[in-house]
N, C-alpha and C positions, 0 to 999 in steps of 0.2 A: 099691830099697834099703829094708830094714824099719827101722821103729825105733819104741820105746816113746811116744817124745812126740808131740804131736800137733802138725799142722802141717808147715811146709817147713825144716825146719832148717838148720844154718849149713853142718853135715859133708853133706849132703844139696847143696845150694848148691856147695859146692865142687867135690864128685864129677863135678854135672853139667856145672860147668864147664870141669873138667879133658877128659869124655868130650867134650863140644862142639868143643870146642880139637882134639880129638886126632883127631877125627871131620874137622875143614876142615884138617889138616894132614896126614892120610892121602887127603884128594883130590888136594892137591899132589901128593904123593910119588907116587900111584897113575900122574897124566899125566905125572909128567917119567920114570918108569920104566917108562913104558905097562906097568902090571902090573894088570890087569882083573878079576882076582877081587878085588884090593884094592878098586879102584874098587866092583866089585860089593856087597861088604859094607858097605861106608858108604851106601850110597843105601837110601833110603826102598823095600821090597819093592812098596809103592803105586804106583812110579811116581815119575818127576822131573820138574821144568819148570826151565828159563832161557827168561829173561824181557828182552829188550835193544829194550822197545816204547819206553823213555826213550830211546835215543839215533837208533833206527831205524826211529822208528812203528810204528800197531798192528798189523801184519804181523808186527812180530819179537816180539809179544806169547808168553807162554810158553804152550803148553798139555803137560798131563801127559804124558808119554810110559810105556812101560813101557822097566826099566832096561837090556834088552839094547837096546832101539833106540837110546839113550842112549850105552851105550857103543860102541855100532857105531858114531853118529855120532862121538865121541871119538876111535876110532880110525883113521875114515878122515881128520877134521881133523891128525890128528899121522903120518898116512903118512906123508909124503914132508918131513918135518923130520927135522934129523940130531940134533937137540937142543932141550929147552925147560926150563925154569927158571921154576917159578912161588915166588915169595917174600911167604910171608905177612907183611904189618903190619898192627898198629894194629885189631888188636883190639877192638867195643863190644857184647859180650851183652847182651839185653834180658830177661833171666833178672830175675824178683821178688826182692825185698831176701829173705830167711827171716825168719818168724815165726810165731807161733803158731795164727792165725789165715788163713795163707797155703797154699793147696793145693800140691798138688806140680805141676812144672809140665806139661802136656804137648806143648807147644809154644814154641818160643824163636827167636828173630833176631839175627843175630851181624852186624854190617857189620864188614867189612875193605877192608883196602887191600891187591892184590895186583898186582907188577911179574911180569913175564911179559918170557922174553926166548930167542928163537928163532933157530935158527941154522940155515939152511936153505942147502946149498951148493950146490944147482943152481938157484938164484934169479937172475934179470937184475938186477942195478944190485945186487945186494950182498947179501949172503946172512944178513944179521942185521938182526932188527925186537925193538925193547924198547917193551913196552906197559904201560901201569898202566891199575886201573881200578878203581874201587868198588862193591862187591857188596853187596848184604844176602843172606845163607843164611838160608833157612827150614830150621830141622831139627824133627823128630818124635819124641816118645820112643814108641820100638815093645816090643811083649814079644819079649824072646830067651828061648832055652831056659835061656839059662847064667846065672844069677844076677847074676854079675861082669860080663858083659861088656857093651859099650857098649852102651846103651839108645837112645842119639841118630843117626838116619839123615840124609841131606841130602834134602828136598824138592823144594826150591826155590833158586834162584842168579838174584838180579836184578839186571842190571849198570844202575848208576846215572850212571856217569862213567866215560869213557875217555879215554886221553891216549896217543901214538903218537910214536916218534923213531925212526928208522930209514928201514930199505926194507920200506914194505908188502909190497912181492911176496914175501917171504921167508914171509909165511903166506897163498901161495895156492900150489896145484899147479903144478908145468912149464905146464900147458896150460892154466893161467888165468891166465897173467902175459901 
């Protein structure tokens, strides 16, 4: 976004927060519609990591993948659900206050709170698991070609907290229950 003053400005600040927002609420929408080019256009062209070494040691430590593996992994996880419901809250960008003196940014961390709720009907013991869990997203601002359009890609997705009521086996495959 060009502009005469110099620094991070306040209309500058808002854009990016809006893109940011718009950026982790087109992830949802992307997994509960398994619609994959969506997915495809919010992710980082560099490559993604989830990162779940906090709940399940450094094995589940993230490393970069490139975004078709990423999404292949996405859509073998949501084969065999008949439904999933990710609902963002609670929103905390760590985007710089604007000011004059304030670069633009190229890098920002969003933590959310996000319930997750799956409906899996060929699962034993019950075909729905409701999870929540808190992330921090690392997003990127990349050049597009289009002036307008979103500058912020997703990176990174580090789950910090999880919390589970339900039937787990409702997200794992027939033949991992």
């Amino acid at each position: 976004m060009a502009s005469s003053q110099s620094g991070y400005t306040q209309t500058q600040w808002l854009v990016d927060r809006a893109n940011i927002e718009d950026a982790l609420v087109q992830l949802c929408w992307s997994l509960d519609r398994k619609d994959w080019d969506m997915e495809r256009a919010i992710l980082n062209p560099k490559g993604v990591s989830f990162d779940d070494s906090d709940l399940f040691g450094p094995d589940a430590a993230g490393r970069v993948m490139p975004i078709e593996e990423h999404i292949q992994s996405d859509m073998n996880f949501t084969s065999y659900m008949d439904v999933t419901q990710n609902s963002l809250s609670l929103m905390r960008h760590n985007l710089p206050q604007p000011g004059p003196n304030v670069k633009l940014p190229m890098q920002a961390a969003t933590e959310v709170n996000v319930t997750t709720t799956i409906i899996n009907k060929k699962a034993k013991e019950g075909d729905r698991a409701v999870y929540g869990a808190y992330y921090t997203i690392v997003v990127d601002r990349v050049e597009t070609k289009d002036e307008y359009a979103n500058p912020w890609k997703i990176t990174s997705l580090v789950t910090s907290k999880l919390w589970l009521d339900g039937n787990f086996k409702a997200m794992l495959p027939p033949d991992a229950q």
